[in-house]
C-alpha positions in Angstrom: 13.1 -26.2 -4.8 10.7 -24.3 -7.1 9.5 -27.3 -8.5 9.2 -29.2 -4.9 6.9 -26.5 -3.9 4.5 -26.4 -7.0 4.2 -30.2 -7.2 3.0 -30.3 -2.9 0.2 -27.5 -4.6 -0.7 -29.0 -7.0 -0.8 -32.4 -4.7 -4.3 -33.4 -4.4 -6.2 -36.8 -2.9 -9.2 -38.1 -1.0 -7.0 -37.4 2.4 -4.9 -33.8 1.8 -8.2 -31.8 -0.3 -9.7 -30.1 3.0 -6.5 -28.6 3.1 -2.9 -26.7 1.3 0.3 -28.3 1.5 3.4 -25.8 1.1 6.6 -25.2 2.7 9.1 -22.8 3.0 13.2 -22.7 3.0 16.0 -21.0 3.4 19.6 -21.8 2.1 22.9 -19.8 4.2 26.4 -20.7 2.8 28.8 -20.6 6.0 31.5 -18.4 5.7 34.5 -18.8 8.4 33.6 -15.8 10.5 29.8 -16.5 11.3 29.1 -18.2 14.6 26.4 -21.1 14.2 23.8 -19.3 15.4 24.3 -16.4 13.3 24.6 -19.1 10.4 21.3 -20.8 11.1 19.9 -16.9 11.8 20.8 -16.5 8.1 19.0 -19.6 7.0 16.1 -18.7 8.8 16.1 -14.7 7.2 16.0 -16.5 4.0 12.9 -19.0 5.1 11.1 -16.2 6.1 11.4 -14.1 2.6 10.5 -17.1 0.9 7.2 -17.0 2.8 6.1 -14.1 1.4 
């Protein structure tokens, strides 16, 4: 993922110049006693640290 996110900066051309391409994730490994929502909450706690 590291290496995703420093090839999109360091992608440059005529049409993406006026402007930064990133993106953030977040990976959650399910465990039996999370609800779906709490999983994708988990997933989404992660995004958000990687953000910063």
């Amino acid at each position: 993922m590291k290496k995703i996110k420093v090839a999109a900066a360091d992608y440059e051309s005529d049409e993406t110049k006026y402007f930064a391409i990133d993106f953030s994730f977040g990976l959650a490994e399910f465990e039996e006693n999370l609800s779906v929502d709490d999983f994708i909450k988990s997933a989404d706690k992660q995004m958000y640290k990687n953000k910063n």
